[in-house]
C-alpha positions in Angstrom: -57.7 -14.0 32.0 -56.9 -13.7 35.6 -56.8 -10.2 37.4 -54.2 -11.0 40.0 -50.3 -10.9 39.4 -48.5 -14.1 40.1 -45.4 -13.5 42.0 -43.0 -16.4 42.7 -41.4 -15.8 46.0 -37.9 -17.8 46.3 -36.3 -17.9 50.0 -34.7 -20.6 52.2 -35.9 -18.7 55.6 -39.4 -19.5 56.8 -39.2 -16.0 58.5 -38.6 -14.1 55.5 -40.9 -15.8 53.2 -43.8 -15.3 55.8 -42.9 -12.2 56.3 -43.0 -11.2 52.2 -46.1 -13.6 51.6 -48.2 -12.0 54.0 -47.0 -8.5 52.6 -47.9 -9.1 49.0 -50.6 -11.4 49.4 -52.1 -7.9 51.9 -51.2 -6.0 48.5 -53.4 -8.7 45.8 -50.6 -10.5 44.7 -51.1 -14.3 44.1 -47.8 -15.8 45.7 -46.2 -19.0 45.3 -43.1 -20.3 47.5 -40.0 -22.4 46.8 -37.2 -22.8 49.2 -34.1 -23.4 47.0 -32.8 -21.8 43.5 -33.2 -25.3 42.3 -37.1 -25.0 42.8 -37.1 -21.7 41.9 -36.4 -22.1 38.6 -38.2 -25.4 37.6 -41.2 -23.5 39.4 -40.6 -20.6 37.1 -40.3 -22.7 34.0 -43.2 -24.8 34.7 -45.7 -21.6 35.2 -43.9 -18.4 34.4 -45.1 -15.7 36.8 -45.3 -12.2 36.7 -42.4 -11.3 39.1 -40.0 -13.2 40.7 -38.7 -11.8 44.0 -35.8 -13.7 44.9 -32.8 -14.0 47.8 -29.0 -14.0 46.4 -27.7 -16.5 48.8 -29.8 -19.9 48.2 -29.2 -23.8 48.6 -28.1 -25.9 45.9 -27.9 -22.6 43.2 -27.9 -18.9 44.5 -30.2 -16.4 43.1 -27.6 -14.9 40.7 -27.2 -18.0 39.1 -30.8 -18.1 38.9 -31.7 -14.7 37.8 -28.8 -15.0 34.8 -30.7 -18.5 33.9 -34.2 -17.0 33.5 -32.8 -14.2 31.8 -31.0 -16.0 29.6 -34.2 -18.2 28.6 -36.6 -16.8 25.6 -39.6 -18.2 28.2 -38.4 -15.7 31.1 -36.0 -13.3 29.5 -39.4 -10.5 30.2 -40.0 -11.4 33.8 -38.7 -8.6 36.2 -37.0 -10.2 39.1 -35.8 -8.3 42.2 -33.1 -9.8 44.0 -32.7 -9.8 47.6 -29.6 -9.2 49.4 -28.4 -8.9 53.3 -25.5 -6.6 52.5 -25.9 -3.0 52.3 -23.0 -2.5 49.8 -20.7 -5.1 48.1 -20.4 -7.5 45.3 -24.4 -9.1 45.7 -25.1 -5.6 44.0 -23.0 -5.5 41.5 -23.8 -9.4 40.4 -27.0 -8.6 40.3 -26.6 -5.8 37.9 -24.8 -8.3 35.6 -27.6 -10.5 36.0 -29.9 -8.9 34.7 -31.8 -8.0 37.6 -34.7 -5.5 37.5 -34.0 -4.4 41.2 -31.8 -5.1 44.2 -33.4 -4.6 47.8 -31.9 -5.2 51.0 -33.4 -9.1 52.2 -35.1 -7.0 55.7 -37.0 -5.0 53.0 -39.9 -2.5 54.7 -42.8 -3.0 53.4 -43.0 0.8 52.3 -39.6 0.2 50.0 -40.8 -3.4 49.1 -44.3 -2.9 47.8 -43.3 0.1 45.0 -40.3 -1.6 43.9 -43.2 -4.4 43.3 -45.4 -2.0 41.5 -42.7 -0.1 39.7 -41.3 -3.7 38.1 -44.9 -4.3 37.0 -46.0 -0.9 35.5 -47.6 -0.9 32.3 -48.4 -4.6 32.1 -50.8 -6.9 32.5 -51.3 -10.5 34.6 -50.0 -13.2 32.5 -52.7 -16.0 31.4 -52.8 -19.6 32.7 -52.2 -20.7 29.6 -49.4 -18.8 28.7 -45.4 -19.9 28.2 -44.8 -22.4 30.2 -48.1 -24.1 31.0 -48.7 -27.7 30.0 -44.8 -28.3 29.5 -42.8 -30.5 31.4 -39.9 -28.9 34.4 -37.0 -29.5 33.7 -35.4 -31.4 36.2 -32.7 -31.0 38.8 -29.8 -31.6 36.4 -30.9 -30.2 33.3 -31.0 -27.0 35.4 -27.6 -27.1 36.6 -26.7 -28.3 32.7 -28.3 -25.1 31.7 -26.9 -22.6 34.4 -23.5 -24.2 33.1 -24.1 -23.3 29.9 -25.1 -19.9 30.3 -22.0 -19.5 32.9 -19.7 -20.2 30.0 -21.5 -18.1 27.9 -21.2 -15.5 30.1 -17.3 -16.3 30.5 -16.0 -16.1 26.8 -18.5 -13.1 26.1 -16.2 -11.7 29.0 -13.2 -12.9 27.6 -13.9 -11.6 24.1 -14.5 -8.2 25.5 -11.5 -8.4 26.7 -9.7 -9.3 23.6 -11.9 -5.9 22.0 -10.5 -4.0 24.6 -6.8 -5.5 24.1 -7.0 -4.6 20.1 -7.5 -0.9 21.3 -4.6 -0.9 23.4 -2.4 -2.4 21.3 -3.3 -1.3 17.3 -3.5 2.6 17.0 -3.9 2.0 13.1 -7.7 2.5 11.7 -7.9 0.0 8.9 -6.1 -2.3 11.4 -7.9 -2.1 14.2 -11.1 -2.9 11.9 -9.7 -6.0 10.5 -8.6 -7.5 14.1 -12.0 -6.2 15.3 -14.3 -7.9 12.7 -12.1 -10.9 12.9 -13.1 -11.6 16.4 -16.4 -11.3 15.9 -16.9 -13.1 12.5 -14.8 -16.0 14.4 -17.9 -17.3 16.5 -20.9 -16.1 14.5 -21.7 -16.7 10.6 -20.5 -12.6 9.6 -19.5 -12.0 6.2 -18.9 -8.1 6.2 -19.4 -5.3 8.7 -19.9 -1.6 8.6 -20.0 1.2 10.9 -20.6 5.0 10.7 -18.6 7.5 12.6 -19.4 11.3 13.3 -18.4 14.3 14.9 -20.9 16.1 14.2 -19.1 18.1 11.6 -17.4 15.1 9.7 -18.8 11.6 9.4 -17.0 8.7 7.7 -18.2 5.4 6.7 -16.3 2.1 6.9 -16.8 -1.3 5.0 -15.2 -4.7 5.9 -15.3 -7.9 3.4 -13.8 -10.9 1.7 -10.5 -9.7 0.4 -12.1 -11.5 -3.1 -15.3 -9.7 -2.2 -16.6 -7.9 -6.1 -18.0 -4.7 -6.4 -21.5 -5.8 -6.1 -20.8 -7.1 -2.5 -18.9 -3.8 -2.1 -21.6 -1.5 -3.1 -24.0 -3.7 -0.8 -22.4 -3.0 2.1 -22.3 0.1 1.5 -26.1 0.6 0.7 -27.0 -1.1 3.8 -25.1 0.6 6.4 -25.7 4.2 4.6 -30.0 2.9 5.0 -28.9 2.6 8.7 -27.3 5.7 9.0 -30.5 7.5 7.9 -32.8 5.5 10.1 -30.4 5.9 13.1 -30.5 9.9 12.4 -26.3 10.1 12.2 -25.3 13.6 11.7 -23.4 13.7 8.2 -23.1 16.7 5.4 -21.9 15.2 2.0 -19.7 17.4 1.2 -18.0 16.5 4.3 -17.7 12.2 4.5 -15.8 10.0 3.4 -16.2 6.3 2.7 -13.4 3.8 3.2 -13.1 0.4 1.9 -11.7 -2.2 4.3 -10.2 -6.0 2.3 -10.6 -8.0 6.0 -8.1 -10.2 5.1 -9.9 -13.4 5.1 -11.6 -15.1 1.9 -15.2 -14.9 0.9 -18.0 -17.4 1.7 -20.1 -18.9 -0.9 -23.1 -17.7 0.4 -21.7 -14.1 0.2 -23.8 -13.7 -3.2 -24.6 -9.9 -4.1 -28.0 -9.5 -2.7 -28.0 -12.2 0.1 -26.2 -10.1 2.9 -28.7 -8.8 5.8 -27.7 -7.0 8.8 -27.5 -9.8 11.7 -26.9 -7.3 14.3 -26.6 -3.4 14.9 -26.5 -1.1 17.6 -26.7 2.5 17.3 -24.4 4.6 19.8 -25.6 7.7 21.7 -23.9 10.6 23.6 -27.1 12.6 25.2 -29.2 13.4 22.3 -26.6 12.8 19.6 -25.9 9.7 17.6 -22.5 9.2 17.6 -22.8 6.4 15.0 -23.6 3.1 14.8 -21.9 -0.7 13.5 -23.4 -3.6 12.1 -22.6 -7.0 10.9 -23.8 -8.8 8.1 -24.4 -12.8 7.3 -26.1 -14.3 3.9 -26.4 -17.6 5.7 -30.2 -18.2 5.3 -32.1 -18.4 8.4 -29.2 -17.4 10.7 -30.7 -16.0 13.4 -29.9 -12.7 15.0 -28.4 -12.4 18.4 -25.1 -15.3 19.8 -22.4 -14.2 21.8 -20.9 -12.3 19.3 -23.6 -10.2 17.8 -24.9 -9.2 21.3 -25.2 -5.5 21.9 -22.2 -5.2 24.9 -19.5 -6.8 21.9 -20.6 -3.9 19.3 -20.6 -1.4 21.6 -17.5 -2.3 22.7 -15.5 -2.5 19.0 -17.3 0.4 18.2 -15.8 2.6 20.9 -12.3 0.8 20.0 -12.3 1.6 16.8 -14.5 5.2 17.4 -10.7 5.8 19.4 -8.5 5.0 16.0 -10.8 7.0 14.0 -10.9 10.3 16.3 -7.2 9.8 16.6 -6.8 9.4 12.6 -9.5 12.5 12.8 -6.9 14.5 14.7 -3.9 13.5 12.4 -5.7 14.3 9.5 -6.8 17.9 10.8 -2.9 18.7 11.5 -1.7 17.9 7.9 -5.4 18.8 5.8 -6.4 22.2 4.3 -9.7 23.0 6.2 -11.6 24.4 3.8 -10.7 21.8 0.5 -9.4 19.1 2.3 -6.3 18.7 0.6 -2.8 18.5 2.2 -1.8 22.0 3.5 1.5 23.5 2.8 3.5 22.9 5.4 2.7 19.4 4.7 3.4 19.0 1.4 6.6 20.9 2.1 7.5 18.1 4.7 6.3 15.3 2.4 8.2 16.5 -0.9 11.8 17.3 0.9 11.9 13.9 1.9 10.6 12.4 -1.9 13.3 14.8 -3.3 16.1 12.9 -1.2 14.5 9.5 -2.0 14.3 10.4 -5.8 18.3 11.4 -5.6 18.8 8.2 -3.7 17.2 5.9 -6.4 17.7 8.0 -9.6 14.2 8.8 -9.9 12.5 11.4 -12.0 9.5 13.6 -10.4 7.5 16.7 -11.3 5.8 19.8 -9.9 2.6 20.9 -11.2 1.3 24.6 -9.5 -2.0 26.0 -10.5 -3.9 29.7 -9.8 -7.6 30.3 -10.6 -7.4 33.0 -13.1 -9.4 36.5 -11.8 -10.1 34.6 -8.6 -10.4 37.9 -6.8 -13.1 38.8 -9.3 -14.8 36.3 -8.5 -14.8 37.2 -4.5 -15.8 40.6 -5.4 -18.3 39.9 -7.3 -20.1 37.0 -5.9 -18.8 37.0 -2.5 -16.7 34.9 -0.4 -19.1 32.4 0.2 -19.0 31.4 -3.6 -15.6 32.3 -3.8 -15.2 29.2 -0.6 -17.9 26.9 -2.6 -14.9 27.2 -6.2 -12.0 26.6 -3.9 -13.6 23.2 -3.1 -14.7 22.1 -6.0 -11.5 23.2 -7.9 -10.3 20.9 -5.5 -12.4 18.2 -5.9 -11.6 18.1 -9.7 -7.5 18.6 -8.9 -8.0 15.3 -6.1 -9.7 13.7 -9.4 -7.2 13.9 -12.0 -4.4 12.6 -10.3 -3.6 9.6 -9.5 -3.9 7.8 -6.0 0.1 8.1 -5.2 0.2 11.9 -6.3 0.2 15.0 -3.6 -2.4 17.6 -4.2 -2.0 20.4 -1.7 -3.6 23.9 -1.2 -0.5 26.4 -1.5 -2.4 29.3 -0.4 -5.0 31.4 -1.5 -6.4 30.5 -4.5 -2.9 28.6 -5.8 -2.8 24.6 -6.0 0.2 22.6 -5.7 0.5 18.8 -7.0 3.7 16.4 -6.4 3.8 13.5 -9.1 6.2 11.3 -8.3 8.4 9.5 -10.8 6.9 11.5 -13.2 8.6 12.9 -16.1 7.4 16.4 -17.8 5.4 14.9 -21.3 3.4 13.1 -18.6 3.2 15.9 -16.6 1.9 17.8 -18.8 -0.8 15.4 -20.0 -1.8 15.9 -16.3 -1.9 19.1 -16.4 -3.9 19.7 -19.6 -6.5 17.2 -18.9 -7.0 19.2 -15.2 -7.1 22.4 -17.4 -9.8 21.2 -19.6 -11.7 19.5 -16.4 -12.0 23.1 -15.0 -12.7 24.8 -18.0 -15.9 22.9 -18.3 -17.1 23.0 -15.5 -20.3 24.9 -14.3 -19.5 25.7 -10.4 -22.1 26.4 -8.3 -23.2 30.0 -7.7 -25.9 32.3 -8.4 -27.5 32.5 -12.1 -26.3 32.4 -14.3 -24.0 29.6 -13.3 -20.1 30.2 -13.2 -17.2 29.6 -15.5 -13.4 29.6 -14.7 -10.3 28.7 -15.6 -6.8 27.9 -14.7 -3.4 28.8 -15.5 -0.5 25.6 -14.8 3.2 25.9 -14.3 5.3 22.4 -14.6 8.9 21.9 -13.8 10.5 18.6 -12.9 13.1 17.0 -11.3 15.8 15.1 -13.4 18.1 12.2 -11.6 21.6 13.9 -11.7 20.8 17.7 -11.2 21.9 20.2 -9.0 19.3 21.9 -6.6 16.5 20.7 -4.2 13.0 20.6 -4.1 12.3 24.2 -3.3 14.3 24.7 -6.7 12.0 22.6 -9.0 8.8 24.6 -7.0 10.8 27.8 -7.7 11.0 26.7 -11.7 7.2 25.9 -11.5 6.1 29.0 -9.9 7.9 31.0 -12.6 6.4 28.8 -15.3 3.3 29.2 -13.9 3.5 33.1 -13.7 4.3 32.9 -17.7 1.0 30.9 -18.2 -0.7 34.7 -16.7 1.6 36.9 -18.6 0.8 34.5 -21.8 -2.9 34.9 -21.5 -3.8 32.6 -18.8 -6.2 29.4 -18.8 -2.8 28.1 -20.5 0.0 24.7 -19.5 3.6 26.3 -19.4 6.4 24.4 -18.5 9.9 24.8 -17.5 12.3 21.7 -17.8 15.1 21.1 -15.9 18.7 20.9 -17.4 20.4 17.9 -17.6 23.5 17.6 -15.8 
C-alpha cells in the first residue's frame, strides 16, 4: 500500500506544469505529466490516480471532454478532478459544473488556493494501491478514446433533449393523470420500465400515484402499490391516513410478459427534498431479470425533473380540489354541488332523464357535541362521510350541506332505487361503532328523497326543496327513518 497520493497533472504549457509539479511534488504528492487530453485519459485509464488536475483548453480533446469521459467510466467515475481555467468568469465554469468536476481554479492558481482545493478533493480517503482498477489492463488507444468521448457526448445530448421534452409536457398538459402518462411514456421508451410510482405531500395531504399496463391485473396493481408505499416509509414522506389518497393511473400502453405479479423491482428512485422536508419521491419499475439500474432514462436529473412536472399538476389539482371540497370530510361543499346539479338538472330536461336527491341529518348530533366534544363530534362528521362516499356509486355527488346535513345527487336515478340507496346508507350508519371515548358511539340517520321526473315543472332547488321537507318528516316520524316525496307527473 503506498502512502503518497498519485496526482495526474494534464497541461500543454511547460510553464504551468513545472510550476504545479514542483508545488505538489513540495506538498508529497506523486505526480505524473501528460501534455494533451488524448494522454490524459489513456494515462488515467491505464493507472487510475488519486486526483486529476487538469487545464480546460487542451490539444486534440479539451479537459471538459475529458473530465465528462472519466466521469462517465465506472473505472474513474470516483476520481475528483479539478479543472483549470484562464477565465475568471464565463462558460469554462459552467461546463465544468456539467462535467462533473470536483473544482474549478483559475489555470495561474497560487499555491495557497491550489494546495487546499488539493487537500479538500482528497479528504477522507486514502492513496489508491498499485494494483488497483486499472493496473495490468491495456490503454485504450487514440481512437477508442475519441469513440468513447462520442459516445458519452451523445449521451449527454438526448439526456438534454429528453429533459427537455419533461419540461415541454409541463408546459403544455395541465391535467394530472395526463401529464403522468406522457411522463412515464418518455421514460419507459428508452429503458426496460414496466410501471412507475411517485408520492406527493404537502405536508398536510399526501397522495400516491401508480402507472401500468392498461391490461395490468390487480396483483400488478397492488404491487405497485406496496413498493412505492415501502419507499415512502424509508424516504420519511410526511402522510396522515386519514388524509391520502391513492390514484390508479392505466398508462396507455400494453403489458410486458415479464410483468408477472412478483417480478417488478424498483430500477430507479430519487427521493425529493425542500430543506429538511421530503417533498416525495418517484420510481420506476422493470421485471426484466438482471436489468441493471441506472441508463439515460433512469438517471437521477430525468426523475427529478418529471417529478417536479408532475409535483406542478398535482399542486394545481391540490388547489382545485381545495376550492370545490368540504375541509373537514372531504366531500364536495355546497356551493359546489349547487353549481354541479343546476347544470345536471338542465342536462336531465335536455335528454329526458330521471334523477334523485337524497339529504341526510345525524339525529341528536348536537348531543353528541355537548356531550363528547367537538373534537368527537369532527372525528363522526368524517366518518359519516366516509360511509356516505361508500355507498354510492362512482358517478353520484355526495356533498356536505352544512352542519351536520349530507346531500347526495344520483343521477338517472329513479326513487325505488333511490331509496335502496338510501336504506342501505341508513343501515351502514346504524351499525357502526364511531370512534370516541368508552364506551364506543352509536348513531343514526334520518333520509329525505325526492326526484326529478322528465316532463315536470320546477328546477333543481325544487326537487332539494321536496327532499328537505321529506327529510324533516323522517325527524317528526321518529328519526333513524327513509321518507320520501315523489314528484308528480306532468
Amino acid at each position: 500500500m503506498p502512502d503518497t497520493f498519485r496526482v495526474l497533472l494534464v497541461d500543454d504549457s511547460e510553464t504551468v506544469t513545472e510550476m504545479l509539479s514542483w508545488l505538489l511534488g513540495s506538498a508529497g504528492y506523486a505526480v505524473e505529466t501528460a501534455g494533451d487530453g488524448v494522454k490524459g485519459v489513456r494515462a488515467a485509464f491505464r493507472r487510475v490516480p488519486d486526483l486529476v488536475v487538469m487545464s480546460t483548453r487542451l490539444p486534440r480533446l479539451d479537459g471538459i471532454q475529458a473530465c465528462r469521459l472519466l466521469k462517465a467510466d465506472p473505472a474513474t467515475r470516483d476520481v475528483p478532478v479539478i479543472l483549470l481555467t484562464s477565465e475568471e468568469a464565463g462558460a469554462d465554469r459552467l461546463h465544468a459544473a456539467h462535467a462533473g468536476a470536483d473544482r474549478c481554479l483559475l489555470r495561474d492558481v497560487s499555491p495557497e488556493e491550489a494546495l487546499p482545493a488539493v487537500r479538500e478533493c482528497l479528504a477522507g480517503k486514502a492513496p489508491r494501491p498499485e494494483g488497483g482498477p486499472g493496473a495490468g489492463v491495456a490503454a485504450p488507444d487514440d481512437i477508442e478514446i475519441l469513440s468513447r468521448v462520442n459516445g458519452v457526448l451523445e449521451a449527454t445530448l438526448f439526456e438534454a433533449s429528453l429533459l427537455n421534452e419533461i419540461a415541454h409536457v409541463g408546459r403544455e398538459v395541465d391535467d394530472f393523470e395526463a401529464t403522468a402518462r406522457k411522463l412515464f411514456r418518455l421514460l419507459r421508451e428508452i429503458a426496460p420500465a414496466e410501471a412507475m410510482g411517485a408520492v406527493f405531500s404537502d405536508g398536510v395531504c399526501s397522495e400516491g400515484v401508480s402507472v401500468f399496463p392498461d391490461d395490468a391485473g390487480d396483483p400488478i396493481r397492488e404491487e405497485v402499490r406496496h413498493r412505492t408505499e415501502r419507499l415512502r416509509d424509508e424516504a420519511g414522506v410526511p402522510f396522515s391516513p386519514g388524509r391520502a389518497v391513492w390514484t390508479d393511473i392505466q398508462g396507455g400502453f400494453p403489458g410486458s410478459d415479464v410483468a408477472a405479479p412478483g417480478s417488478l423491482v424498483p430500477r430507479a428512485v430519487c427521493t425529493v427534498r425542500a430543506g429538511e422536508m421530503v417533498k416525495g419521491l418517484m420510481a420506476v419499475y422493470s421485471g426484466v431479470k438482471g436489468a441493471a439500474p441506472g441508463g439515460a432514462a433512469t438517471k437521477e436529473t430525468l426523475l427529478r425533473q418529471a417529478f417536479m412536472v408532475l409535483e406542478n399538476a398535482w399542486l394545481y389539482r391540490q388547489i382545485a380540489r381545495i376550492s370545490v371540497t368540504d375541509g373537514l370530510t372531504g366531500l364536495t361543499n355546497v356551493r359546489h354541488f349547487r353549481e354541479q346539479v343546476q347544470r345536471e338538472h338542465s342536462r336531465a330536461r335536455r335528454h329526458n332523464d330521471p334523477y334523485t336527491i337524497l339529504m341526510m341529518d345525524i339525529d341528536h348530533f348536537k348531543k353528541i357535541n355537548d356531550v363528547h366534544g367537538h373534537p368527537v363530534g369532527d372525528t363522526v362528521l368524517r366518518e359519516m362521510a366516509a360511509i356516505f362516499r361508500e355507498g354510492v356509486r362512482g358517478t353520484d355527488l355526495p356533498a356536505r350541506y352544512g352542519g351536520e346535513e349530507f346531500i347526495v345527487f344520483l343521477p338517472r336515478t329513479r326513487l325505488p332505487e333511490a331509496v335502496i340507496v338510501g336504506e342501505r346508507i341508513r343501515e351502514a350508519v346504524e351499525r357502526k361503532a364511531f370512534a370516541a371515548p368508552s364506551p364506543m358511539l352509536r348513531c343514526t340517520v334520518s333520509v329525505g328523497i325526492a326526484d326529478y321526473l322528465p316532463g315536470t315543472e320546477g328546477t333543481e332547488k325544487t326537487v332539494i326543496g321536496r327532499a328537505d321537507e321529506a327529510l324533516y318528516s323522517a325527524k317528526r316520524g321518529g328519526r333513524n327513518r327513509v321518507v320520501c316525496s315523489p314528484s308528480k307527473e306532468a
